[in-house]
N, C-alpha and C positions, 0 to 999 in steps of 0.2 A: 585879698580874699578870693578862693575860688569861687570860681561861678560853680552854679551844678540849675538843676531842675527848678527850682522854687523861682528862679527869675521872674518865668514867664509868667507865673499866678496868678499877677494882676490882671494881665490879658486874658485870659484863660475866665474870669470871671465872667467876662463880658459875652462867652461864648456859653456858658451855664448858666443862666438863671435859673435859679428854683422858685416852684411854687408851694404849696403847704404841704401836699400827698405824696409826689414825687416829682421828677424831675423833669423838668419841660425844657428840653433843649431846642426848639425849633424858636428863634427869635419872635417870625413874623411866619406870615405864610409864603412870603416870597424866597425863603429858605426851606432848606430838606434838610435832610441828615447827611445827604451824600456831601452838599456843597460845603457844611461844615469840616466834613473827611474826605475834600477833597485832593488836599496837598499835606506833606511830611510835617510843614510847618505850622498847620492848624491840626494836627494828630496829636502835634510834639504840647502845643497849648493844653489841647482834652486830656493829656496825659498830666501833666502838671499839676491839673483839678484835681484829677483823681489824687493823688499825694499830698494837695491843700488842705486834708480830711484829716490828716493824721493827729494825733493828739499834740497841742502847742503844749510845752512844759516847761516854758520859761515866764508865761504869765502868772500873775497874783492867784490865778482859779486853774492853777497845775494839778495833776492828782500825785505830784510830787507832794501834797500838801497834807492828802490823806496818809494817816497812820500816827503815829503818835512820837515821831520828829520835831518838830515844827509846833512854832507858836506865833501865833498874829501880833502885830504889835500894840500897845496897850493904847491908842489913842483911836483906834477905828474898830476896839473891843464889842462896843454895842453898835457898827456899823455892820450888817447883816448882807450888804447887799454885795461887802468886798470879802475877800478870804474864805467861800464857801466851802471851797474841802475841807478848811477846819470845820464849818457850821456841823459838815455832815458828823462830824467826829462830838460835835456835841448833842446829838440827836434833833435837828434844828431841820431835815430834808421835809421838802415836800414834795404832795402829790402832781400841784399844778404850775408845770415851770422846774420840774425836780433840778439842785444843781448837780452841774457837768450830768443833766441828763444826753444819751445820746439816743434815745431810740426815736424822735423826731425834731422838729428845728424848734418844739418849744423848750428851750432850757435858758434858766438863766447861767451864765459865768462859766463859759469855759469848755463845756459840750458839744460838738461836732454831731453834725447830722448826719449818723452813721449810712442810715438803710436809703439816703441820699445819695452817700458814697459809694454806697454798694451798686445801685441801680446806675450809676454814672461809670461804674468798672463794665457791666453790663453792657451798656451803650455802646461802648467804649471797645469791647472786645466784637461785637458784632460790625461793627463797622472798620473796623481797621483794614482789615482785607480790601478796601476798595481804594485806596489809599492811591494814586497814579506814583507818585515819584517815590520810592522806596523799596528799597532790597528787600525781599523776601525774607532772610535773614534776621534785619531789622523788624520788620512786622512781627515776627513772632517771638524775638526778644521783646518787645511791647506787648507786644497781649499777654505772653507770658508773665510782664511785673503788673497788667491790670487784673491777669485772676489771681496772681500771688494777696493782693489788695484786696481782692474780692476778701478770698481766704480770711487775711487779715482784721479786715473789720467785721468780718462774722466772731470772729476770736471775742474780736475786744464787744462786743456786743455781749456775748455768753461769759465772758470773763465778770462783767457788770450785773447783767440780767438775768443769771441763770439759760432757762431757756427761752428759747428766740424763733421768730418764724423765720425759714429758711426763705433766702430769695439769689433761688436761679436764674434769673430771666429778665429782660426786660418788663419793665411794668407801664403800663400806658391807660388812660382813663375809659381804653375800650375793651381793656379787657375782661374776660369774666369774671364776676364778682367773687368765685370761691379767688383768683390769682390776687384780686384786689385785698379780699379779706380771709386772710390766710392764718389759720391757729398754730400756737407754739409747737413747735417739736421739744420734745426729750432731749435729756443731755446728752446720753450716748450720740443718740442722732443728728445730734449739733457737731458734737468730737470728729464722729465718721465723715461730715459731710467736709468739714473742715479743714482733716488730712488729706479728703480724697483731693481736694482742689490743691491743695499746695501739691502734691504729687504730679498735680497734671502743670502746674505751674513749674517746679524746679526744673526738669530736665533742659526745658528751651530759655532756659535765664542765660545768660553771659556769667562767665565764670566769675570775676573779680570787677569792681566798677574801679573807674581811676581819674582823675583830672576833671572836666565839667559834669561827669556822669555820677561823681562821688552824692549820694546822698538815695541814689537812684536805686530797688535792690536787686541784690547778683543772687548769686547760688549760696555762695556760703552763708549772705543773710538769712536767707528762705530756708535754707535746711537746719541752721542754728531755732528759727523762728518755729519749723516744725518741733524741735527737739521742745521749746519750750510748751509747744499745746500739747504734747503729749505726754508733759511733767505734770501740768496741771488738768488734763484727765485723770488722771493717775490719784492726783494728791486725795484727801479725805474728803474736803469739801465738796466734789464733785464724781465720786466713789465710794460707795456705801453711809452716806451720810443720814443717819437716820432721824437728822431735825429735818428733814425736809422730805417724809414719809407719811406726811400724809398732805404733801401738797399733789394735786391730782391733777391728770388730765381728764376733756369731755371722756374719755373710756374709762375712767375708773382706774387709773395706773399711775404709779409716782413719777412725777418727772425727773426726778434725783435717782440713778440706778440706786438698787441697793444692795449692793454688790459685796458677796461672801469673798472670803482672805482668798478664794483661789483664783477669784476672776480679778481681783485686784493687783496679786502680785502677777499677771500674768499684764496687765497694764502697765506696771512699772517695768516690767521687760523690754515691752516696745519701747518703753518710753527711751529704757537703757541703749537698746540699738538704737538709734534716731540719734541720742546725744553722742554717740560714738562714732557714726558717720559724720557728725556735723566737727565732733572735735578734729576728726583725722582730716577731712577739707581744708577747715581753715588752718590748720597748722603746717598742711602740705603745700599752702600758697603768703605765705611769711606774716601770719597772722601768730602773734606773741603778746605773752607779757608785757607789760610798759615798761621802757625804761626811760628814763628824762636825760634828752639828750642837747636841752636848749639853755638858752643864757640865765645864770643864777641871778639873784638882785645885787648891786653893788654890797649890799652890808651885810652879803652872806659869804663872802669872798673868803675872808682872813678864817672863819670857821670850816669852811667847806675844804679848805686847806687841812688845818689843822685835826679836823674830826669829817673825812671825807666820806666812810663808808654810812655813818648815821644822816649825814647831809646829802648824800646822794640818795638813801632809802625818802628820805623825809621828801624829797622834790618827786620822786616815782611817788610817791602818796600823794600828795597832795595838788599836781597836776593829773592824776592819770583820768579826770575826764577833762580836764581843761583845756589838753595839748591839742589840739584841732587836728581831725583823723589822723589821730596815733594808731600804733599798730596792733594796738590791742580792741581798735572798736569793731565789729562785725559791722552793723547796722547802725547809724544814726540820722537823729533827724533837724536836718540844715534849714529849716523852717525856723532858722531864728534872726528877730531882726532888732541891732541895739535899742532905737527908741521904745521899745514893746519889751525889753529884758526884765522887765520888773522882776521877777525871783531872782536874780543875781545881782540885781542892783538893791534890793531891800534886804537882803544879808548880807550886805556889804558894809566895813566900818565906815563911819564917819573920821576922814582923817583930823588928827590933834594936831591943834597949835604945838608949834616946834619941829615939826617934819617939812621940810621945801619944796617947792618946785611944782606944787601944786596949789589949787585955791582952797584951804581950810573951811569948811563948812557948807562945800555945795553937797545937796544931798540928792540931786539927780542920778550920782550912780555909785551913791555911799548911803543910804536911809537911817542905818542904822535899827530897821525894822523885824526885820524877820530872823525871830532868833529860835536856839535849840533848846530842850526840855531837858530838865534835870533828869529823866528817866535813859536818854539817851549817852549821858557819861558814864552812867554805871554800868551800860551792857558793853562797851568795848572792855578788853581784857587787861591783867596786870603786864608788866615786860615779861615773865614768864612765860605767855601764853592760855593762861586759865583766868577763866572767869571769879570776880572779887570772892564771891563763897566759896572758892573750888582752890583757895591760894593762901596754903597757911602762913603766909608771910604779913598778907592783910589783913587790917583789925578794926573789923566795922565800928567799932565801939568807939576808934580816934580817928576815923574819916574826916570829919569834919574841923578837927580841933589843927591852928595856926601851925605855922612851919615856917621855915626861909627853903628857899631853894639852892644847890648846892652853886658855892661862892667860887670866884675864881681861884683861891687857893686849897681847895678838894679836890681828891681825890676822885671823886662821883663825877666833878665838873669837868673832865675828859668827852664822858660820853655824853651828858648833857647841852656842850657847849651849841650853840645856834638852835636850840630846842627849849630852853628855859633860862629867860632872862638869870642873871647870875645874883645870888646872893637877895631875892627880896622875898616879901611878903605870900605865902599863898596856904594850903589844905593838905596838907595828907593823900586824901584823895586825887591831887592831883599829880602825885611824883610815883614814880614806879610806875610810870602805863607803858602800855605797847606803843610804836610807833602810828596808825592808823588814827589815835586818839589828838597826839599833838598834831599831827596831817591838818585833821578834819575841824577838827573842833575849835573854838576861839576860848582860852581861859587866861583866869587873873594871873599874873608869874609868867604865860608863854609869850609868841609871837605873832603878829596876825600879817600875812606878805599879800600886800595890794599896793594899789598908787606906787609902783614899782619902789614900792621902799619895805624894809622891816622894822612892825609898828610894836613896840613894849606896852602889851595888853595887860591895862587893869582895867576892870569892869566898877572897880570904884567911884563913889559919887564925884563927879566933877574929875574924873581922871578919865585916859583914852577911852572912849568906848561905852562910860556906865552914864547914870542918870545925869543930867546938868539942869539947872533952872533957866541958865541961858536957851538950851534945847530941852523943853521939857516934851517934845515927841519922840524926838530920834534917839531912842535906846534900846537896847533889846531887853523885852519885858522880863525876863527868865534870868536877867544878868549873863548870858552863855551865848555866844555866837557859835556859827559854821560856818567855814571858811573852805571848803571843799569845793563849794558850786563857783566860787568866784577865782578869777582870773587874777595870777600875781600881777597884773597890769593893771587891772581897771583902775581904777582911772589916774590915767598918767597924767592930762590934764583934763577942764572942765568940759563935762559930756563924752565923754570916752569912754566906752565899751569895749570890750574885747571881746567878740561874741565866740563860739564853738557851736560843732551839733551836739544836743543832748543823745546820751548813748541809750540805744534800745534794747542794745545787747550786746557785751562784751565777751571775752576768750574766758575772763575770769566767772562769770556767772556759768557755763558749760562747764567747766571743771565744777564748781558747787553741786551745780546738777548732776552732774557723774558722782559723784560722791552719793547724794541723797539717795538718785535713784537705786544703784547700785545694791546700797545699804538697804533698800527694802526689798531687793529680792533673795538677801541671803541671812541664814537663822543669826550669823554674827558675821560681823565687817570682816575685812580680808585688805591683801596689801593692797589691792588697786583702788580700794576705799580709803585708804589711805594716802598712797599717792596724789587723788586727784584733789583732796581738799588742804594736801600738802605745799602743794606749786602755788598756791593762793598765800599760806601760812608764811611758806619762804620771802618771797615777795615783801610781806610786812614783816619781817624782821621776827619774828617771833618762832619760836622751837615746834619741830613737829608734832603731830596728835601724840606719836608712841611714846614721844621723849619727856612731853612736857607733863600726861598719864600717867607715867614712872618713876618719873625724877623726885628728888627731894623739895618740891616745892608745894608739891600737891599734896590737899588733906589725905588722911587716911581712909578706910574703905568707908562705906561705897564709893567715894571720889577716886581714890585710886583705882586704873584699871577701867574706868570708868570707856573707857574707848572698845573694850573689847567684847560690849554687846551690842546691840541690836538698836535698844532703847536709847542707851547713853550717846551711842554716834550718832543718832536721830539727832539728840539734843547738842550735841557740841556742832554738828553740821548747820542746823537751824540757830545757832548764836554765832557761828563764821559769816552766813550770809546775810544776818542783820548788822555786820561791822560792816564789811567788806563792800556792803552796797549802802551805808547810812545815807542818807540825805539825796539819795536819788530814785528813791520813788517807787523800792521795791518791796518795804516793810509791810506798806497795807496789804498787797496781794498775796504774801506771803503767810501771813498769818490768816489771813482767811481762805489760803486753801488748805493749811493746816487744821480750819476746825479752832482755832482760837482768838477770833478776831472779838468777841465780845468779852472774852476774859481780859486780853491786853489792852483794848485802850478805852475800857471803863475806869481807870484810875485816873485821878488828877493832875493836873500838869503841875509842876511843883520848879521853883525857883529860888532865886538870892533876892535878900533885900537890897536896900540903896544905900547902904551904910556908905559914907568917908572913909571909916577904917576897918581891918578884917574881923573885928569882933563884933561889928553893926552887921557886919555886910555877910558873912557866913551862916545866915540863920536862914532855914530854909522855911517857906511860906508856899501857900494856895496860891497861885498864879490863874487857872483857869480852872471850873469842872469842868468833866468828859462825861458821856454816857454814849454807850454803844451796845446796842443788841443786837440778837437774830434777827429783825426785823429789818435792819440799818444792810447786811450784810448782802441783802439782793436791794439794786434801786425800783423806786416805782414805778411804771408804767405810767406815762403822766394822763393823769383824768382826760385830757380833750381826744387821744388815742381809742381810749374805752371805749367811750362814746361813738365813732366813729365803724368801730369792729367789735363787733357783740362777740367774736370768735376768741377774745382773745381775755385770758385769766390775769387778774392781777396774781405780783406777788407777794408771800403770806404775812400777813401785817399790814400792811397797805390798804 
């Protein structure tokens, strides 16, 4: 495993203590600020802190959790205190303690003490400079990734909060009361302050990080990471959104601009350039698409043979966050540690009796817990490339209804082979999909590659994977796994993790972004809108926007053509990047800078029964409600904050 930055954390603790307001680094009085900055090696710890702040997203209280992916397991259903980003998703936040609050250290599960983190980049940056044993060089490659951070958690604050009070400065209990208690700024003036620090941050980064430094961020992060706050200035939620026109500041003015078509597309322009320097960066320093270039599982061999071009796409799917900094990840965060993996070990199967080599039924890094939503099979696309209503070949009407899958003497089973068990039991709706689908997803009929073997997934009662009496917890309540987040290794044998850093930002979500943004500065898409959410399309095996628009597979009009406005590529852009990035954590954010975060996941999470056989077991059922509103879409200000600064507005609902 590489070493990088996170080592030194634990130490690093010991040199930050926090107290409630802010951050008191002085131990005792027998210490200063300078003694703690006074050598490379106590810099190198403060610097560590600073990036211990980051969002952990492989724990049970990920915001990997929020959005409407994911579903808790059914035996810690009415346990409230675990799985909170689902709670949120079923209107369940509160004000005191809010989960994965971040705006002070009270949150329960999973919330980082942002404006902790901030005042510790703060620290951090004024002191560096004293620093005796360190190349000048060095010094400002560090202060450069503590204001990048700064930058940073100002984002994810305003990303959460709306708006946020800005903090430039050190903050210390003597200072004056307005620096103590300081009122929200405006969006705009969150966006502005936002950019202007990554600006001042990018130019003195280090170009590319490499070997213990990997985790640590370069330039192409931080210009990738600008490219994205300037996506989501841009978007609706945070640009002319007029549900939040009459939330007001002390002056009487919305704090949501409300910004007319012309000062918005003039946002998505910036936004255009920003994505366009960060593409042409990281491509000009061998930042790429993924390709899997590592050992297949022994029982993929004779297939990968046989049917190489579909088994090699299928391994680039379904490692490409897995592969530990592959060449497609910009930015990740190495802050993960096996014993603490719970989100990858709770969507992990339970290996079956009859598979070796491993111990059957430990469920320390198999749970069987955290499973996908039936709402999430329907949005990936048919093998054509088109969405299930947009594909006259599929017919909602026999989705559901028995099939066998094509048998080893078919025709079909060429391309199927190491993709769908041969010849059994399964749905309609689960043959004909794109590759991205078998990748990702765990269904009855396919494959599910862990415990370095390949497991013949049926979600049937008392079959691999579905309900047993024997384990009446470990099953995924929804009948549906994902198999994305987890490692074809895990577990090789008992307590084995294969950890990776979760990716913050890959080569593939910049091209989405070029595409998007692109698309909204012009009256109708063009080739370079096309190309960029084309290289994504290729990649998954699926035919491009023009082809698959025109071809004989797509309904007739308005579906047909359907790519050659304005509207339509909005919407086929916004259903690439809910495939393309399932189950890592980008769904919720995206929909609510869209503006439709209360429409999409007020609907019920919906599942398979426990049937033994596929005429039990294909009936779909209420697995959980949802409710989500405008209210849900800023988190609260937690009450003990209020209290403390009369300056500052809750937000509306709250």
């Amino acid at each position: 495993m590489k070493k990088n930055i996170y080592k030194t954390i634990i130490a690093a603790m010991c040199i930050f203590p926090a107290c409630s307001d802010y951050l008191d680094i002085v131990p005792d009085k027998s210490f200063t600020l300078e003694n703690i900055f006074s050598t490379r090696s106590d810099a190198y710890n403060a610097l560590a802190k600073i990036y211990s702040y980051l969002p952990t997203d492989s724990k049970q209280n990920s915001y990997w959790l929020l959005g409407d992916e994911w579903v808790n397991p059914l035996v810690q259903n009415t346990n409230y205190t675990l799985w909170q980003p689902i709670r949120i998703m079923e209107r369940r936040q509160v004000t005191d303690e809010p989960f994965l609050g971040t705006w002070s250290k009270k949150s329960t599960g999973g919330g980082k003490p942002l404006y902790e983190a901030i005042n510790t980049c703060n620290i951090f940056i004024s002191m560096i400079d004293g620093v005796r044993d360190m190349e000048p060089d060095k010094k400002e490659d560090w202060k450069a990734q503590a204001t990048f951070l700064k930058a940073y958690y100002h984002f994810l604050l305003l990303r959460q909060y709306g708006p946020i009070v800005l903090m430039d400065k050190v903050v210390t209990p003597d200072d004056d009361p307005a620096s103590l208690y300081a009122s929200r700024s405006k969006i705009d003036a969150c966006f502005k302050y936002i950019v202007e620090t990554l600006d001042a941050a990018i130019p003195n980064l280090l170009l590319r990080r490499t070997g213990n430094e990997l985790g640590q961020i370069d330039r192409l992060g931080a210009a990738s990471i600008k490219a994205r706050v300037l996506l989501f200035r841009a978007s609706k939620f945070y640009s002319g959104n007029d549900d939040y026109s009459d939330f007001l500041d002390h002056d009487g003015q919305p704090f949501f601009p409300q910004d007319n078509a012309e000062r918005t597309k003039a946002k998505w322009e910036d936004a255009v350039t920003a994505i366009n320097t960060a593409i042409t960066l990281c491509e000009g320093n061998e930042v790429a698409l993924f390709k899997y270039t590592g050992r297949k599982l022994p029982d993929d061999t004779e297939d990968a043979t046989l049917n190489p071009v579909n088994m090699q796409r299928l391994y680039d799917l379904r490692m490409v966050i897995c592969d530990r900094w592959n060449e497609e990840l910009i930015w990740g965060n190495s802050n993960v540690v096996a014993a603490d993996n719970d989100l990858f070990s709770d969507g992990n199967i339970v290996l079956p009796i009859g598979y070796t080599g491993v111990e059957h039924g430990n469920t320390y890094a198999c749970r069987n817990y955290l499973g996908a939503t039936y709402k999430t099979l329907e949005r990936y696309y048919t093998k054509n490339g088109l969405p299930l209503d947009e594909d006259n070949t599929f017919d909602r009407s026999t989705m559901h209804e028995l099939t066998r899958t094509p048998g080893t003497g078919d025709a079909a089973y060429a391309e199927t082979r190491g993709i769908l068990q041969p010849d059994v039991e399964t749905i309609n709706l689960y043959l004909n999909r794109e590759p991205r689908f078998y990748a990702n997803v765990g269904i009855t009929g396919g494959y599910w590659r862990s415990h370095s073997v390949r497991i013949r997934t049926s979600f049937y009662a008392d079959a691999a994977g579905g309900f047993s009496i024997a384990r009446p917890n470990n099953f995924f309540w929804t009948a549906i796994g994902a198999q994305k987040q987890v490692h074809i290794d895990n577990m090789v044998a008992p307590r084995n993790l294969v950890v990776y850093p979760t990716p913050i930002i890959r080569l593939a979500d910049l091209y989405l972004m070029k595409a998007e943004a692109l698309n909204e500065t012009l009256s109708a898409p063009n080739g370079e809108v096309y190309e960029a959410i084309n290289k994504v399309r290729r990649r998954a095996g699926i035919p491009d926007v023009e082809a698959a628009y025109t071809g004989s597979f797509v309904k007739s009009a308005p579906i047909m053509g359907k790519h050659l406005t304005q509207i339509g590529m909005r919407e086929i852009i916004r259903q690439e990047r809910a495939i393309e990035f399932a189950f890592e954590g980008h769904i919720f954010w995206d929909m609510l800078r869209y503006g439709k975060a209360p429409e999409e996941f007020s609907t019920p999470v919906l599942g398979w029964n426990y049937g033994a056989i596929g005429a039990d077991f294909f009936q779909q059922k209420v697995i959980q409600p949802r409710m989500f509103t405008l209210r849900d879409c800023l988190w609260p200000i937690d009450l003990g904050e209020l209290d403390k600064n009369s300056n500052l507005i809750q937000n509306p609902g709250w």
